[in-house]
C-alpha positions as CSV (number, residue, x, y, z in Angstrom):
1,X,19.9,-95.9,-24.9
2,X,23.7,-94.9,-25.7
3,X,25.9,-97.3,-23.5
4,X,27.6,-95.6,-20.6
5,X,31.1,-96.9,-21.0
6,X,31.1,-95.3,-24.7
7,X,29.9,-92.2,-23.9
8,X,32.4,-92.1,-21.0
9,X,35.6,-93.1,-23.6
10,X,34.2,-90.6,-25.8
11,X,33.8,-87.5,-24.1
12,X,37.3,-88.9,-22.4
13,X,39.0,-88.6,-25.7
14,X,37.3,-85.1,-26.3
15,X,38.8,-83.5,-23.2
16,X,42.0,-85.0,-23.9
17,X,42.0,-83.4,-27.4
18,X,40.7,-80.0,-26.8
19,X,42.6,-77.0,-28.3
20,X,42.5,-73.0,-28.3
21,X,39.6,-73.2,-31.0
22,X,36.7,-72.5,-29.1
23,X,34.6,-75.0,-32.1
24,X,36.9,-77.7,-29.6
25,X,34.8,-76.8,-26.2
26,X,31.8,-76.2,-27.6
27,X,31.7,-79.7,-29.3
28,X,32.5,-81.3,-26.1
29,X,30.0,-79.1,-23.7
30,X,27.8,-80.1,-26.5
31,X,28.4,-83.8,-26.1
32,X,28.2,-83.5,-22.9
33,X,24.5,-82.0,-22.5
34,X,23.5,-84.2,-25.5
35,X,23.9,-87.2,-22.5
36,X,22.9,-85.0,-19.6
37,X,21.1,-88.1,-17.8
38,X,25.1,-89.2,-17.2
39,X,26.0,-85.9,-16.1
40,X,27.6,-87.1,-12.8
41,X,29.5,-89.6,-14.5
42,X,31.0,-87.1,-16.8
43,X,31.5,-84.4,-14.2
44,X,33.9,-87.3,-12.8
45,X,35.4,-87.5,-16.5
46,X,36.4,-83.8,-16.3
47,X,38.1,-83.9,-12.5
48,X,39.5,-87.3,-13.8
49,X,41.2,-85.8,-16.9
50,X,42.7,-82.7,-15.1
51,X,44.4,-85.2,-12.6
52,X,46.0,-87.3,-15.9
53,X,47.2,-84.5,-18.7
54,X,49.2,-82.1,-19.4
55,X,49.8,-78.7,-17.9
56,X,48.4,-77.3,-21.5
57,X,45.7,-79.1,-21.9
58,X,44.9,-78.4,-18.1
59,X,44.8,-75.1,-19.6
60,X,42.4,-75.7,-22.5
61,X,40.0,-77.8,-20.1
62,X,39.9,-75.0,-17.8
63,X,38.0,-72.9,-20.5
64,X,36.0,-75.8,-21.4
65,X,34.5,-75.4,-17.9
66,X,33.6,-72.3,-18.6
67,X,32.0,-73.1,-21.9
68,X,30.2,-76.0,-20.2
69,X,28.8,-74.3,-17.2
70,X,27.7,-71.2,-19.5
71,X,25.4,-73.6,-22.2
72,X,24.7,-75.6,-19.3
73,X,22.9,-72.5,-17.7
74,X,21.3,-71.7,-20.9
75,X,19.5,-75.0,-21.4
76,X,18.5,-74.7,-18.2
77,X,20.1,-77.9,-17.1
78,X,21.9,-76.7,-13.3
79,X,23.5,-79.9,-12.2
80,X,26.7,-79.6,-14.3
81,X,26.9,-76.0,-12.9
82,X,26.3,-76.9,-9.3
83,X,28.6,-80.1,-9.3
84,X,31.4,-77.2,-10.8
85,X,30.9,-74.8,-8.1
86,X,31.1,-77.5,-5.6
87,X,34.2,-79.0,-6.6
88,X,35.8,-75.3,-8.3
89,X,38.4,-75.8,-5.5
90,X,39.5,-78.9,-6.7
91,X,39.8,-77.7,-10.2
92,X,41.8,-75.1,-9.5
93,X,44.2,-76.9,-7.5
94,X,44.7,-79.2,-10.4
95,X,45.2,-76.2,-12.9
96,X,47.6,-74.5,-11.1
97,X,49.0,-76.5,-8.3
98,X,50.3,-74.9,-5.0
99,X,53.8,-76.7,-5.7
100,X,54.4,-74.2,-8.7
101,X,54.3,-76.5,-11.7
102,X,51.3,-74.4,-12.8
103,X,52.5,-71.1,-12.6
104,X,51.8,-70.7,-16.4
105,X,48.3,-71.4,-15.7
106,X,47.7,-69.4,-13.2
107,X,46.5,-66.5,-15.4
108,X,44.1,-68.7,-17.6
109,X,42.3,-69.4,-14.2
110,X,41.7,-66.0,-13.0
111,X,40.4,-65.4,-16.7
112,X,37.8,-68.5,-16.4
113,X,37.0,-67.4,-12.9
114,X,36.4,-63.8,-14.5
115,X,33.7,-65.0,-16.7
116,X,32.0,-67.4,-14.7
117,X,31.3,-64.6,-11.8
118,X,30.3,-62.4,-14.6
119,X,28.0,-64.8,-16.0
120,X,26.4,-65.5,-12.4
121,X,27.8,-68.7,-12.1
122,X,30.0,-68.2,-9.5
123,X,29.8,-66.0,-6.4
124,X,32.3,-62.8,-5.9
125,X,33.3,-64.5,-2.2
126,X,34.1,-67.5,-4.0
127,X,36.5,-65.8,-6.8
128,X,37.9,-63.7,-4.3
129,X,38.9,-66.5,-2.0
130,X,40.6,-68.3,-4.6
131,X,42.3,-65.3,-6.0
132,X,43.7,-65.3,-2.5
133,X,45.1,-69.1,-3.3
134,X,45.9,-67.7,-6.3
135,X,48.5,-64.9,-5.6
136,X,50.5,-67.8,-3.5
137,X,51.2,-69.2,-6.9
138,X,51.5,-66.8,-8.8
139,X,55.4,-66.2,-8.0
140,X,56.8,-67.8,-10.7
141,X,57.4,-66.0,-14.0
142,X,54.8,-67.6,-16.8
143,X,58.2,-67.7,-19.5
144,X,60.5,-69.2,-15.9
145,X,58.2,-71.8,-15.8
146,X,57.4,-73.2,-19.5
147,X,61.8,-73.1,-19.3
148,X,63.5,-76.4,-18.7
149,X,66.3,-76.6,-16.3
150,X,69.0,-79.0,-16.6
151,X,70.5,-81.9,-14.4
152,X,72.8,-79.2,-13.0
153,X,70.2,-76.5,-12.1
154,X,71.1,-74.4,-14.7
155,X,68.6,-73.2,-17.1
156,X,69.2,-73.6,-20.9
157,X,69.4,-71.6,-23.3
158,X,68.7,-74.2,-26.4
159,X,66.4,-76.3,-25.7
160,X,66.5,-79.6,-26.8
161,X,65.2,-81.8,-24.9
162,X,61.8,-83.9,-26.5
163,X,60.0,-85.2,-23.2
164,X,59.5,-83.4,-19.9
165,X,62.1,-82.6,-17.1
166,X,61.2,-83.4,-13.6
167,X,63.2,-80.5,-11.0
168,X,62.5,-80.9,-7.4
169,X,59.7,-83.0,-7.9
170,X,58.1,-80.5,-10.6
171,X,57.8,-81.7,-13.8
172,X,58.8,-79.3,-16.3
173,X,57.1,-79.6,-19.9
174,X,59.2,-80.4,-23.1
175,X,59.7,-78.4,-26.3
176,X,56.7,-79.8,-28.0
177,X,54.6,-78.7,-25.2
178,X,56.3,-74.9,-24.9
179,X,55.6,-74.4,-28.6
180,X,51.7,-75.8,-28.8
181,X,51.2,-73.3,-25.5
182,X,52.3,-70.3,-27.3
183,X,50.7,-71.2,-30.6
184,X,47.3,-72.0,-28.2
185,X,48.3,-68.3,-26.4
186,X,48.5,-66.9,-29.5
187,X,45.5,-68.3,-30.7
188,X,43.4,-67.0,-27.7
189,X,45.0,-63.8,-27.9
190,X,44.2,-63.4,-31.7
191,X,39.9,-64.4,-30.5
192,X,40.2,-62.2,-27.7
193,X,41.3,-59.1,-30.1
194,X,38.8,-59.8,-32.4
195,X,36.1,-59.8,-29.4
196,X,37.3,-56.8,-28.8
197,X,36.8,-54.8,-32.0
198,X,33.5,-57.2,-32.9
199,X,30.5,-54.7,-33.9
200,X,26.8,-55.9,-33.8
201,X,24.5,-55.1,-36.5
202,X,22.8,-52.6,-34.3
203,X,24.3,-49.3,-35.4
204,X,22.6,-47.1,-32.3
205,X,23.4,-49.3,-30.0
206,X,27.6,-48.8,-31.4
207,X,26.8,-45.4,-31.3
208,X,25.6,-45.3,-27.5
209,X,28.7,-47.3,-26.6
210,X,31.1,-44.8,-28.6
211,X,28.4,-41.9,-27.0
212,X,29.1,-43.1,-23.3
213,X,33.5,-43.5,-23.9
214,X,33.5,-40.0,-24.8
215,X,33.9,-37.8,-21.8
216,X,32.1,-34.6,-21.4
217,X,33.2,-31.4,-23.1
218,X,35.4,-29.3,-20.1
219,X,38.0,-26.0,-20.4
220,X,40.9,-27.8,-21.3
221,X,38.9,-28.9,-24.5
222,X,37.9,-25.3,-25.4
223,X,41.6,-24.0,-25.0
224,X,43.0,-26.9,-26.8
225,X,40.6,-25.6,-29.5
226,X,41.1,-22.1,-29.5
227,X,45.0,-22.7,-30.1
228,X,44.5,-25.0,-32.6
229,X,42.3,-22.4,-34.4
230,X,45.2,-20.0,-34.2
231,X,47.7,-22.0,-35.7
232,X,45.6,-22.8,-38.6
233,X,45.2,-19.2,-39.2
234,X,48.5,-18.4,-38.4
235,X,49.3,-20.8,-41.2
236,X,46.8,-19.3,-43.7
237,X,48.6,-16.1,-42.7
238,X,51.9,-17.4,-43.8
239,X,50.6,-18.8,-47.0
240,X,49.0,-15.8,-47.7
């Protein structure tokens, strides 16, 4: 039997080095099922870590969750979904907190929360009360808030600064956290495209879904036709 305290460390150090890749999550929900008889005490590993990091890697644990609870579901193991609906109030709160140090996160929650009502996992009273929460905190611009201000107030224009700046009690990340969040954006942006465009190997079931986006045949189509078919022999006329 694997000793507790080193599975703890371990998946420890694998939430505090998640990225954008999602290879990064699935390793970790992975790790995490592969000791699912310590499933409470990692559940207390996850809250724990989103108490202790970074606004970013807030951020990537946040689709972790989501990761998690989803494989979770699939091998059929509940508790680490129940223990995340219970506490998804909690988790939030640490994502994006109410005092507005989160506001960049605030749109990679409602993303999460997206996919785990869509993959039953969470209830649409439950998303919808939080979204609630959400729009409180959601009043600071995402580029205002990944800006340092200065001892003055003002906000700068070059940033220099190499650790975080605390304003009003908020603490505001550095340069080296600004650019790994838009490289992770970007990154997440870039999978989310190619989601997007992805086409199975099924060719009639692409056809069905091109099939249903096309909207039915009505007079404006037939008009737009008929001119079109009087230019092009208007042209052949002056080519003639």
């Amino acid at each position: 039997m694997a000793d507790p305290f080193e599975v703890r460390m371990r998946f420890t150090s694998q939430l505090q080095h998640l990225n954008a890749s999602v290879n990064s999550s699935q390793k970790a929900a992975h790790y995490a099922l592969k000791y699912r008889d310590m499933d409470e005490d990692l559940h207390s590993c996850i809250l724990e870590q989103l108490e202790r990091n970074s606004m970013n890697n807030r951020a990537n644990i946040m689709y972790f969750i989501e990761h998690l609870c989803d494989m979770a579901q699939r091998e059929n193991h509940p508790n680490f979904v129940r223990m995340m609906q219970k506490d998804i109030l909690m988790v939030v709160d640490a994502v994006a907190p109410s005092d507005g140090s989160g506001a960049a996160n605030v749109k990679v929650v409602r993303r999460v929360l997206a996919g785990l009502q869509q993959k039953n996992i969470l209830h649409s009273e439950t998303v919808t009360e939080i979204e609630g929460c959400l729009k409180e905190r959601d009043t600071v611009a995402e580029q205002e808030a990944l800006t340092p201000i200065d001892a003055n107030g003002q906000r700068e224009h070059q940033q220099s600064q190499t650790t975080a700046v605390k304003v009003n009690g908020m603490t505001r990340p550095d340069k080296r956290q600004i650019e790994q969040r838009i490289e992770e954006d970007r990154e997440r942006h870039k999978r989310l495209r190619e989601s997007i465009w992805a086409v199975g190997d099924d060719e009639d079931e692409e056809f069905d879904r091109l099939w249903d986006e096309i909207s039915d045949i009505g007079e404006d189509d037939y008009i737009a036709a008929e001119e079109d078919a009087i230019e092009r022999r208007q042209a052949l006329g002056v080519e003639a």
